[in-house]
C-alpha positions in Angstrom: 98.6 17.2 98.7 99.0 15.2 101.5 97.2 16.0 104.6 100.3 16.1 106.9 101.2 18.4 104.7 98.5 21.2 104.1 98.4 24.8 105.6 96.2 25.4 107.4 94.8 29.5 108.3 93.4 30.6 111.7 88.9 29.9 111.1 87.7 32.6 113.6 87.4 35.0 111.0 90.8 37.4 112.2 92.9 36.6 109.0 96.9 36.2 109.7 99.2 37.9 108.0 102.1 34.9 107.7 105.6 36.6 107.3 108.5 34.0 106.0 112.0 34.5 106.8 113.9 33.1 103.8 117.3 32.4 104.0 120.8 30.8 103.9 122.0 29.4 107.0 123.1 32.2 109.2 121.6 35.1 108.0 119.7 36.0 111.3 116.2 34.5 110.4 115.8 33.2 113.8 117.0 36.7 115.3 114.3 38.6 113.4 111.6 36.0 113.7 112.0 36.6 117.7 112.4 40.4 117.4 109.4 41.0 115.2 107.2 38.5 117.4 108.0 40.1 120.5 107.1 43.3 119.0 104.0 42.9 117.7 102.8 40.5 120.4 102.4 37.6 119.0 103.3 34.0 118.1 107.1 33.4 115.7 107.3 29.5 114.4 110.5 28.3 115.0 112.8 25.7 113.1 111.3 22.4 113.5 114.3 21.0 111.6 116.9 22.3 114.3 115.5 20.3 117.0 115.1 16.9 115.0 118.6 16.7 113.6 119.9 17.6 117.3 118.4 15.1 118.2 119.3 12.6 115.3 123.3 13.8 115.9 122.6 13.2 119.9 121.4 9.7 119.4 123.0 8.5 116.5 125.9 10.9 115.8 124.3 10.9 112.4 123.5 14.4 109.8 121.3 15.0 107.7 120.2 12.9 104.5 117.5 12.8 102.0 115.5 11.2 104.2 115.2 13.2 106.4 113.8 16.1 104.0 109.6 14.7 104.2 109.5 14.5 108.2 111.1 17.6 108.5 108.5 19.4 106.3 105.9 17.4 107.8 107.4 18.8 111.5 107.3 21.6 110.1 103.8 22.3 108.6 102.5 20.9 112.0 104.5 23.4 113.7 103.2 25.9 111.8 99.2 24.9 111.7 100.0 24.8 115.7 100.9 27.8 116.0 98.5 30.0 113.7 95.9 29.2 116.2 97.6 31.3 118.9 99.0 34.3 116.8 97.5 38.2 117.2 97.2 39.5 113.4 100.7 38.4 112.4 102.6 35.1 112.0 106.6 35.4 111.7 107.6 32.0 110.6 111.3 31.4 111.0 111.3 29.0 108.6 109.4 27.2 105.8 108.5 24.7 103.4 110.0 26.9 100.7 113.6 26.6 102.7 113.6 22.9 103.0 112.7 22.3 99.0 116.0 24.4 98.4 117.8 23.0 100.4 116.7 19.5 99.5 117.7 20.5 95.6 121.4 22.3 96.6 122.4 19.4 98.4 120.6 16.4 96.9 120.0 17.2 93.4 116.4 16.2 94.3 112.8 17.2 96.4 110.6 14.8 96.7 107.8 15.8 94.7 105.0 16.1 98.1 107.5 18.3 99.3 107.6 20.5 95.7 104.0 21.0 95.7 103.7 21.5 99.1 106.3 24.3 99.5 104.9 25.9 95.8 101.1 25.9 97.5 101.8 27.4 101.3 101.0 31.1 100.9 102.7 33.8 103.2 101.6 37.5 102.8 105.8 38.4 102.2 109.1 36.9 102.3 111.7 38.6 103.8 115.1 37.3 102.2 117.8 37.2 104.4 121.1 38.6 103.5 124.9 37.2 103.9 126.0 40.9 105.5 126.0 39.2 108.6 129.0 37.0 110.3 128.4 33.3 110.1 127.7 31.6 113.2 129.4 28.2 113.7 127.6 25.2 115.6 127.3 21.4 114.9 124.4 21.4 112.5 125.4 24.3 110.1 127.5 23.1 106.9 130.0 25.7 106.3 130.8 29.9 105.4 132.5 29.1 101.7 129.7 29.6 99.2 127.2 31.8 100.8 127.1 33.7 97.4 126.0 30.5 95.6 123.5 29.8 98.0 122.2 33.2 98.3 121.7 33.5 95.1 119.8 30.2 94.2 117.6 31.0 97.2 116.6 34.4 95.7 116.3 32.6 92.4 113.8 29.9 93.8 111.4 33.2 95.4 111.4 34.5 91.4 111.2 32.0 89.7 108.2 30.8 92.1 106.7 34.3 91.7 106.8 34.7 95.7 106.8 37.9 96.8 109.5 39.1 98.9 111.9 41.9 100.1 115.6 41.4 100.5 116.5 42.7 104.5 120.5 44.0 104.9 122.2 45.2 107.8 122.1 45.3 111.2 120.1 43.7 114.3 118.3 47.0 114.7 118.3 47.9 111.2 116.8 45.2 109.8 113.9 45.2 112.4 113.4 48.7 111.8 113.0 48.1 108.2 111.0 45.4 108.7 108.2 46.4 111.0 108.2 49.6 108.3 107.3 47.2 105.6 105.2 45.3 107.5 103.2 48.1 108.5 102.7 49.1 105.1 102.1 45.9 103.9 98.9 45.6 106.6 98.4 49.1 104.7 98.0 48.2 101.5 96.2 45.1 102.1 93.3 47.5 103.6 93.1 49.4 100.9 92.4 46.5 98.4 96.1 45.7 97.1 98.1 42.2 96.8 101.1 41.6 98.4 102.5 41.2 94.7 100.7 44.8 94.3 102.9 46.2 97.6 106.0 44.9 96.3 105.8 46.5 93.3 105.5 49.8 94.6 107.5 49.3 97.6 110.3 48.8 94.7 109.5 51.7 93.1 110.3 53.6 96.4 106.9 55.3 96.5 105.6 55.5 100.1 102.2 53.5 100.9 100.7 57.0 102.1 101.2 58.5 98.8 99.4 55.9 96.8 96.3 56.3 99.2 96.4 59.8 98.7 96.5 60.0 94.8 93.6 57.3 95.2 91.8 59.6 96.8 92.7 62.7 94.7 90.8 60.1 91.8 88.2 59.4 94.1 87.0 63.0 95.3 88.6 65.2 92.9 90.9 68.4 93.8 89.1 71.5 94.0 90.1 73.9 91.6 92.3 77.2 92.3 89.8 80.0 93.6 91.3 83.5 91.4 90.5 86.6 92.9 92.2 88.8 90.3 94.9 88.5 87.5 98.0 90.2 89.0 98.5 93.6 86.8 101.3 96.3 86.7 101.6 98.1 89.7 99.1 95.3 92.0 101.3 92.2 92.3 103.8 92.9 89.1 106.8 95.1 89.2 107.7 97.6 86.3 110.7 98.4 85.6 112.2 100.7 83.7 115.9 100.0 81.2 117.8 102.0 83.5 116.2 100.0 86.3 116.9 96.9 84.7 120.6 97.9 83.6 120.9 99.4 87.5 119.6 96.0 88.9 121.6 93.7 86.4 124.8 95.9 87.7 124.0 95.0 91.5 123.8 91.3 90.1 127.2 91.4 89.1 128.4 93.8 91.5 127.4 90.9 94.6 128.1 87.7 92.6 131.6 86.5 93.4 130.8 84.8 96.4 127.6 83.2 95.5 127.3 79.4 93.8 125.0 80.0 90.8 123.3 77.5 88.5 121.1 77.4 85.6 118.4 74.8 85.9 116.8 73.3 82.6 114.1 70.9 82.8 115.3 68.9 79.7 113.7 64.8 79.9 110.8 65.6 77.3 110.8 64.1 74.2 109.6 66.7 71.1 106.8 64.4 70.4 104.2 67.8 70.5 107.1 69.4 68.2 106.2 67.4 65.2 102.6 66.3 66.3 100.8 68.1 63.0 103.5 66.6 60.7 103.0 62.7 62.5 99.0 63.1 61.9 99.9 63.7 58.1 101.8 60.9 57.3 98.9 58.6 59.4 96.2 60.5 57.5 97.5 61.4 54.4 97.5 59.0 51.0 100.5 60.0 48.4 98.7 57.2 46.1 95.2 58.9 46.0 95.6 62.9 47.2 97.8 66.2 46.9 99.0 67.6 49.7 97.7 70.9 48.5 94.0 69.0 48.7 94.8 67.7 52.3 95.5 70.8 53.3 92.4 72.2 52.0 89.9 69.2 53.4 92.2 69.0 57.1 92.4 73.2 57.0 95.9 72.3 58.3 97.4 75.8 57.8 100.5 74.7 59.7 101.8 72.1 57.1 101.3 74.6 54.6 103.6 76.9 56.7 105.9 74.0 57.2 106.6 73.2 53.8 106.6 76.9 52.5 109.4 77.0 55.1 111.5 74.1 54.2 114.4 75.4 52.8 114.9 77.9 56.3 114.8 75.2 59.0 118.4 74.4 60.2 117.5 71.0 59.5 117.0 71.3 56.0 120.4 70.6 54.3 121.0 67.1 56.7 117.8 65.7 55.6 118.2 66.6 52.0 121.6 65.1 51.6 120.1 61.9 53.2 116.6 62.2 50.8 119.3 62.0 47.4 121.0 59.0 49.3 118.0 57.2 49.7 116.5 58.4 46.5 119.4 58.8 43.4 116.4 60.2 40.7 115.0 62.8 43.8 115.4 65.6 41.5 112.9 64.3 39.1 110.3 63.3 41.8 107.1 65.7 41.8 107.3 68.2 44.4 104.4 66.1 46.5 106.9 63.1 46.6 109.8 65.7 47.3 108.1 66.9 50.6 106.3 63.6 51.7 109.8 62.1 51.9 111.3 65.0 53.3 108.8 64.4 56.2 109.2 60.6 56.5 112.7 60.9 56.4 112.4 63.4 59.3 110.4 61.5 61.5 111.2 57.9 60.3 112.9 55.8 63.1 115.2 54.4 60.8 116.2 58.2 60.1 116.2 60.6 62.0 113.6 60.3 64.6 113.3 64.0 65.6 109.3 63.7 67.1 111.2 60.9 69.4 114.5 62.7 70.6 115.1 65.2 73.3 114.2 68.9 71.9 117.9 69.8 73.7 119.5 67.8 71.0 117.1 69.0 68.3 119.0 71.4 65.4 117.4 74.6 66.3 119.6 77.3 65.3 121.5 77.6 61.7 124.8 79.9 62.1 127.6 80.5 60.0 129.7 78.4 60.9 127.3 74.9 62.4 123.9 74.0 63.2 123.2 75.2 67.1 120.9 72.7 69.2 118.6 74.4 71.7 121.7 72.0 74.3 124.3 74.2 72.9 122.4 78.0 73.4 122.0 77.1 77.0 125.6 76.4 77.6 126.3 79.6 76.0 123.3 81.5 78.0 124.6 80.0 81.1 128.2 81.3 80.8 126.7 84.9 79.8 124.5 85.0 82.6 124.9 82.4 85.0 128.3 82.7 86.1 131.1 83.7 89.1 134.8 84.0 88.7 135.1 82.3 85.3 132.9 79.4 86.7 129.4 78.0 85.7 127.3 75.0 86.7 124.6 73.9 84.4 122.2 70.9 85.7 119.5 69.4 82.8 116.9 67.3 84.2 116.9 64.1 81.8 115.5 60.9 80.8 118.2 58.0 81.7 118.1 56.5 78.1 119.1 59.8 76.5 121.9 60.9 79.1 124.5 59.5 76.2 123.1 61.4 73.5 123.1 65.1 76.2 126.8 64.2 77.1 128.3 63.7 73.8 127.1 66.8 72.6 128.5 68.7 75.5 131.6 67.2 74.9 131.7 68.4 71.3 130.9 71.9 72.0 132.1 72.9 75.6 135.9 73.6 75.1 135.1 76.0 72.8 132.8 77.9 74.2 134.6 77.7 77.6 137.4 79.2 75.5 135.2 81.9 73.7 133.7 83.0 76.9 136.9 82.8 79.0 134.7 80.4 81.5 134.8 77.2 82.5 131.0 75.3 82.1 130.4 72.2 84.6 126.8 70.5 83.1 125.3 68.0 85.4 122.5 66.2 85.3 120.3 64.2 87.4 116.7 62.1 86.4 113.2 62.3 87.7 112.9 60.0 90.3 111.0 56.2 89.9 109.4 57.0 93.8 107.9 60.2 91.8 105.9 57.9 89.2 102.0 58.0 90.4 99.7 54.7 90.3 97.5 55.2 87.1 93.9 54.4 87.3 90.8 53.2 84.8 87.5 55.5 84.2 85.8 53.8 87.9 88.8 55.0 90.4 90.3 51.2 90.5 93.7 50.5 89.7 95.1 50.3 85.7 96.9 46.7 85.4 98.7 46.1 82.1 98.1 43.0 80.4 100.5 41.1 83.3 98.2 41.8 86.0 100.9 44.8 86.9 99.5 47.4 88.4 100.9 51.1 85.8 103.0 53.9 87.2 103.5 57.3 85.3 105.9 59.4 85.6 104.3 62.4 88.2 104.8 65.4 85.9 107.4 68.3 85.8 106.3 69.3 89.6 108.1 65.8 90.5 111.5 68.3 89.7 111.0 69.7 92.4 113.3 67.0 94.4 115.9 67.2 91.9 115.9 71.0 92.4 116.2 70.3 96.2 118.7 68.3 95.9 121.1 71.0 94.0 123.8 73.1 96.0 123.6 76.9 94.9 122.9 80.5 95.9 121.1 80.9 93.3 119.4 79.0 91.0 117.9 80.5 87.4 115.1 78.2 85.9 114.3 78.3 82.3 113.1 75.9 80.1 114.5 73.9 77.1 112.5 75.1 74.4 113.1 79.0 75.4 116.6 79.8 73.4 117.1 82.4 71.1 119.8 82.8 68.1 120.1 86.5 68.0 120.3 89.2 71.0 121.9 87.0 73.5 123.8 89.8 75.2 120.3 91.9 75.8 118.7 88.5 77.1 121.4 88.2 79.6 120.7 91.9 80.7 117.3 91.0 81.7 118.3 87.2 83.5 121.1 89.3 85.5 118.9 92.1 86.4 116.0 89.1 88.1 119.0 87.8 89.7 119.7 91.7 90.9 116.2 92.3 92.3 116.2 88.8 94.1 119.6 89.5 95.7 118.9 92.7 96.8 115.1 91.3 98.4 117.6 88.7 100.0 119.7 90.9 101.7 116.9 93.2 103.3 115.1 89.9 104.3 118.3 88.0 105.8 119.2 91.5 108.0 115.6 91.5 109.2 115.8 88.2 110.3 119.1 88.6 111.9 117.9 91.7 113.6 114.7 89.1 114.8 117.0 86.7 116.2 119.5 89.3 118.2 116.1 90.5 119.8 117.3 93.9 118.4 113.6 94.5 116.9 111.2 96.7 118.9 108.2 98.5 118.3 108.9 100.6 116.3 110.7 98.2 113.5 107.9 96.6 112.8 105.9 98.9 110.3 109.0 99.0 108.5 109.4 95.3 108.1 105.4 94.8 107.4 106.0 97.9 104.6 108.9 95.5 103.2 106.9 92.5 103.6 103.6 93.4 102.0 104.6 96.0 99.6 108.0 94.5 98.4 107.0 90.9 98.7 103.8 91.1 98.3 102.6 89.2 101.0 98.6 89.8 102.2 98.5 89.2 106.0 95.2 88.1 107.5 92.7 90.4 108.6 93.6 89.7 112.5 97.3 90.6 112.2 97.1 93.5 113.6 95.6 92.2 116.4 98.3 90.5 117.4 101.0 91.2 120.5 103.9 92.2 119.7 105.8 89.2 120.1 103.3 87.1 117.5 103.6 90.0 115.1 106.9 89.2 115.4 106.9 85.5 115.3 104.7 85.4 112.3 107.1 87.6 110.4 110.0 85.8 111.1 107.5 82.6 109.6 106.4 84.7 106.2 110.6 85.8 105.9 112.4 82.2 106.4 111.2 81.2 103.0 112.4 80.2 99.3 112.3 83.2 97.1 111.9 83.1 93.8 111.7 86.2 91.2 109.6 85.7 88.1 109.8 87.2 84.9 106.6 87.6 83.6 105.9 89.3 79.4 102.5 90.9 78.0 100.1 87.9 77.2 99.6 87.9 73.7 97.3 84.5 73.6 100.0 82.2 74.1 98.6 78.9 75.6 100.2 78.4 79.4 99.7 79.5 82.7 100.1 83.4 84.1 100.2 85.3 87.0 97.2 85.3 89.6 96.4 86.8 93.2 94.3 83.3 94.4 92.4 82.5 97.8 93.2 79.1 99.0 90.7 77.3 101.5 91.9 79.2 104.9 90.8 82.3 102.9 94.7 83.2 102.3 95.3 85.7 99.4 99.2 85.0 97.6 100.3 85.4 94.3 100.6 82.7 92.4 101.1 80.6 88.8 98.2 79.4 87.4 97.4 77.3 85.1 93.9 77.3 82.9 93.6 73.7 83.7 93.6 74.4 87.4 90.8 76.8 87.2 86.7 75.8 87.1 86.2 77.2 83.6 82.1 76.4 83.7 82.4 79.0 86.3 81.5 82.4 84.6 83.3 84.8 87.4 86.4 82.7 87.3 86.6 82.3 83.8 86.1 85.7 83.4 89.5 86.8 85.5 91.1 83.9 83.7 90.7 85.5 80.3 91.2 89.0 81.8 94.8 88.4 82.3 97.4 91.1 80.7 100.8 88.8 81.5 101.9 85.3 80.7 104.3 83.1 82.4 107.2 82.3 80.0 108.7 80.3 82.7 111.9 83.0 83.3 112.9 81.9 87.1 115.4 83.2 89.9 115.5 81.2 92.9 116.9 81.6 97.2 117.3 78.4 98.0 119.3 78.7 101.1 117.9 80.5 104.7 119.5 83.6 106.7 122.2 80.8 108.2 123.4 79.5 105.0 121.2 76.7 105.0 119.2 74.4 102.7 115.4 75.1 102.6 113.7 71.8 102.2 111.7 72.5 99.2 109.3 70.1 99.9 108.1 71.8 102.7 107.1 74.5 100.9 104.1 72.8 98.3 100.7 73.0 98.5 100.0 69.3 97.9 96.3 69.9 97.3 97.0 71.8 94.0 98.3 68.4 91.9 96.8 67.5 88.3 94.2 64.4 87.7 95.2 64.1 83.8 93.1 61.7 80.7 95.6 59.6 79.2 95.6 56.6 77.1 97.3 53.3 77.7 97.5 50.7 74.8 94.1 51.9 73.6 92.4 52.2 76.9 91.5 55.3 78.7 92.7 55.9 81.6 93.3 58.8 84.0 96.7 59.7 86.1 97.9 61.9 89.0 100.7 65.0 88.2 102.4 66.4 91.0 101.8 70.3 91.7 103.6 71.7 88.8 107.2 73.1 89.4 106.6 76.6 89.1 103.2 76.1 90.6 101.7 74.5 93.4 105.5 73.3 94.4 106.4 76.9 94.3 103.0 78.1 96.1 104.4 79.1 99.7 107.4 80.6 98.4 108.0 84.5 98.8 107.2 85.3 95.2 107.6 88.5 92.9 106.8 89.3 89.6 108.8 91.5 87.0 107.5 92.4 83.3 110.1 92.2 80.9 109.9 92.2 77.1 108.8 89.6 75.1 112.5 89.4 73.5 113.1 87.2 76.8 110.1 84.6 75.6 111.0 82.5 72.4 110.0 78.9 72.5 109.7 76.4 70.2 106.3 74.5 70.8 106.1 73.4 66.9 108.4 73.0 64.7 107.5 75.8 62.8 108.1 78.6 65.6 112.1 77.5 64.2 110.6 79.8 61.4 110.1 83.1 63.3 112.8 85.7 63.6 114.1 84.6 67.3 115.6 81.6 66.0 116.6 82.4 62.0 120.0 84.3 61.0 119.8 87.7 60.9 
């Protein structure tokens, strides 16, 4: 490169970080470059190129040629190398080599190739690219406002296909600074804590906030301490019994107070049934039609559930579709041995060019066999939610789903929602919404550092299903019933909607004695007296364990603190007997203040080498089917923000594998977990009729989901 033309970095060992405004003519590069120097005190290059060709139209009444490109990069650079010896930690450059090689090709059809390498080679930390929302500005060196599109578009091209890293800036005067001293900011950030500027573009565009990244670093880096159980909650100490009368007398009240509340039925629904089939996948990897019966796999794998599976066959709801397409594919099938038979019934199943089941949703799954059609697990829920879920003829379902099977949820529903709007005399609105990209979390290898793919790209994974959280925060309702997808069942609808009305009962109820407190707090019409009555309500209704020095307190900070424990999301939980299914269940925990709650737990958030806690793991009687009814909304009507409400210290470092290579990731609190953790939370048993789900595909077998 020539020497006139070489960058040249501040040598007193304080490294500059070199911002580049990048830019059409008129975009406000020079506005920006003053703002931002002015704000961080320090030094903003201007446009060397401005000056000369005044001075060339001044004294010649000449413009610009291709002539003129080298001396003004050469002005330029100098400029620059000028003033990197005056700047405070950060360089804003109005201008740049990169601007005048553009320029030089739209205009010319040509860069001289000093100038090429020269503009490729100069390094800034970012680019900010300038955008065309602003008016053009008129004066005697700028060309004209027609085709700012164009040359918008072939400067944005030039930063990609240059691999330059930059950030497009919109707006305003105010709020593009306000952007970008946020960026830059974080940018510094990043660059602290190890990452590229390629690195910070990357997650700035997938929305997740510097901070968070630092923090999940540090999650892989010291660990979360695991949950501290004091007891498992029991009957009669943290979970409600209820007799059918009670539950028939509290399903009443439901419907009885209904009509004016917004309800919605909220089904986590993005996973694909990948676990579903995982038995059946290993056997076509492992097994060998050529050289071994199935019966003699079976035997030497002690796979009991493929025996199960194919004992089965003929009662899945799935049967008849993939035997049709088994005597397509296969004209002689009848004469095939029965080990052929059932191999291809499997491939066929699971094949990509078929049907692909261990790969799809488990909504659009066939999971129930009527009559009349095949039922997928998509289809009970609409009918569950217009049983259950409903006010004045109305419903609202919302499924959490990935983006690339929306298509596949939404033509379903338009197959099968007129008529059961019509059975059930209700109309059924179904929404959905995706977990969000600024959710993923950075994954990391085995030493803490970050996992790059074989780009050089640093790996996001999606955050978990506590990253649902915001998608339940962003819904509008009264009242919000959570189940999940898996958890249908084909017969005794009508006495499952007894039990999901009568949770919806007990929370309204709670709800009303908890807003009238709080109103009563707020009129000041509380004294002395009240209070043993709301700390009755508060600790034996809601089961909330004050701190030994409560009742220490003045009266008006007894009374502050319980207008704190009220003004919270509520959420009622149906919990059934545990009978060894593997999930989470219901806990009284201490967290690190020394707080006792109720809470979710899961097995995996629990130190298991520990003999005490393991000990009230295993000693738990109920089991969390994941049966929800959520308050969303405060005394005045008004949103909670959910996200206020999570203990952020409870998230999940999980193993996981990455084209061959181990690696570890970061899961969000789970949903009904440590998001949920300083909710107002109470537990109700109800019967295991409520809890059918379909973790194989072989629980399709048991009686919940067959004919009767």
């Amino acid at each position: 490169m020539e020497e006139n033309l070489r960058q040249l970095a501040k040598n007193d060992g304080n490294r500059i970080i070199k911002i580049a405004l990048f830019g059409p003519e008129s975009t406000g590069k020079t506005t920006l470059s003053k703002q931002l120097a002015e704000y961080y005190n320090t030094k903003w290059v201007p446009e060397f190129a401005r000056e000369y060709l005044q001075e060339k139209w001044d004294n010649h009444q000449q413009i610009c040629d291709i002539d003129d490109m080298l001396p003004i990069a050469y002005g330029q650079t100098k400029l620059e190398n000028d003033t990197v010896l005056q700047a405070n930690k950060y360089l804003f450059c109005d201008t740049n080599l990169m601007v005048t090689k553009v320029f030089s090709e739209v205009y010319y059809n040509y860069c001289d190739p000093a100038l090429d390498r020269a503009a490729l080679e100069h390094e800034y930390d970012l680019f900010f690219l300038t955008n065309i929302d602003v008016p053009w500005e008129k004066d005697d060196l700028r060309d004209k406002a027609e085709g700012r599109e164009s040359v918008f578009g072939v400067f944005k091209q030039s930063l990609i296909d240059n691999k330059k890293p930059f950030i497009t800036l919109s707006g305003d005067q105010k709020t593009r600074l306000e952007k970008a001293t946020t960026i830059i900011n974080d940018l510094a950030k990043a660059q602290e804590m190890g990452f590229s500027s390629v690195d910070f573009v990357q997650i700035y565009e997938y929305g997740i906030p510097i901070e968070n990244v630092e923090k999940q670093l540090s999650y892989f880096k010291n660990g979360i301490s695991k949950i501290d159980l004091v007891s498992p909650a029991f009957l009669s100490s943290g979970i409600l019994k209820l007799s059918e009368n009670d539950f028939q007398q509290k399903a009443a009240f439901y419907d009885a107070h209904k009509a004016n509340l917004k309800l919605k039925k909220f089904v986590p629904a993005s996973g694909a049934a990948t676990r579903m089939f995982k038995f059946l996948n290993t056997f076509l990897n492992d097994f060998d039609i050529e050289n071994e019966s199935i019966n003699a796999y079976i035997n030497r794998k002690k796979e009991s559930k493929l025996s199960i599976f194919i004992i089965g066959l003929e009662k899945f709801p799935f049967f008849e579709a993939v035997d049709a397409k088994l005597r397509e594919v296969f004209p002689d099938f009848d004469s095939l041995e029965r080990d052929y038979k059932n191999y291809y019934f499997i491939k066929l199943l699971l094949g990509a060019d078929f049907f692909n089941f261990a790969n799809k949703p488990k909504a659009i799954l066939p999971f129930h066999k009527y009559k009349t059609h095949i039922a997928t697990a998509l289809e009970e829920h609409l009918y569950e939610c217009a049983y259950y879920s409903s006010s004045n003829k109305k419903s609202h379902l919302h499924f959490t789903v990935s983006e690339a099977h929306q298509d596949q949820f939404e033509n379903i529903v338009a197959t099968i929602k007129e008529p059961i709007e019509k059975k059930l005399d209700t109309s059924i609105n179904v929404s959905y919404s995706y977990q969000n990209k600024n959710t993923d979390t950075l994954a990391v290898n085995p030493d803490n550092s970050p996992f790059r793919n074989e780009n050089g790209e640093l790996v996001f994974r999606p955050g978990g299903h506590g990253a649902l959280i915001n998608n339940l925060n962003n819904l509008d309702a009264d009242l919000i019933f959570i189940k999940n997808i898996d958890n249908v069942i084909q017969n005794n609808i009508k006495r499952i909607t007894l039990y999901k009305k009568a949770l919806g009962g007990i929370l309204m109820e709670l709800q009303q004695q908890i807003f009238s407190y709080l109103n009563a707090i707020d009129s000041t019409e509380i004294k002395a007296e009240n209070i043993d009555e709301i700390i009755f309500f508060v600790t034996k209704k809601l089961n909330v364990v004050f701190d030994s020095d409560f009742d220490t307190l003045p009266l008006e900070d007894k009374i502050s603190e319980l207008k704190k424990t009220l003004n919270k999301p509520i959420r009622v939980c149906g919990m059934v007997k545990n009978e060894g299914e593997p999930g989470g269940g219901p806990f009284w925990i201490k967290n690190k203040k020394g707080a006792v709650s109720l809470q979710i737990v899961e097995s995996s958030q629990v130190n298991l080498k520990n003999k005490k806690q393991a000990k009230i793991m295993d000693s738990a009687t109920h089991f969390n089917p994941v049966d929800l009814v959520c308050g969303i909304k405060n005394y005045k009507n008004e949103k909670f923000n959910l996200n206020d409400f999570i203990d952020h210290e409870s998230g999940f470092i999980v193993d996981k594998n990455s084209a061959g290579k181990n690696i570890k990731g970061y899961e969000y609190p789970g949903l009904w977990n440590g998001a949920m953790a300083n909710w107002l939370t109470v537990f109700v048993q109800v019967p295991l009729i409520t809890f059918n789900p379909v973790k194989t595909v072989n629980d399709l077998l048991k009686p919940a989901h067959q004919p009767q």
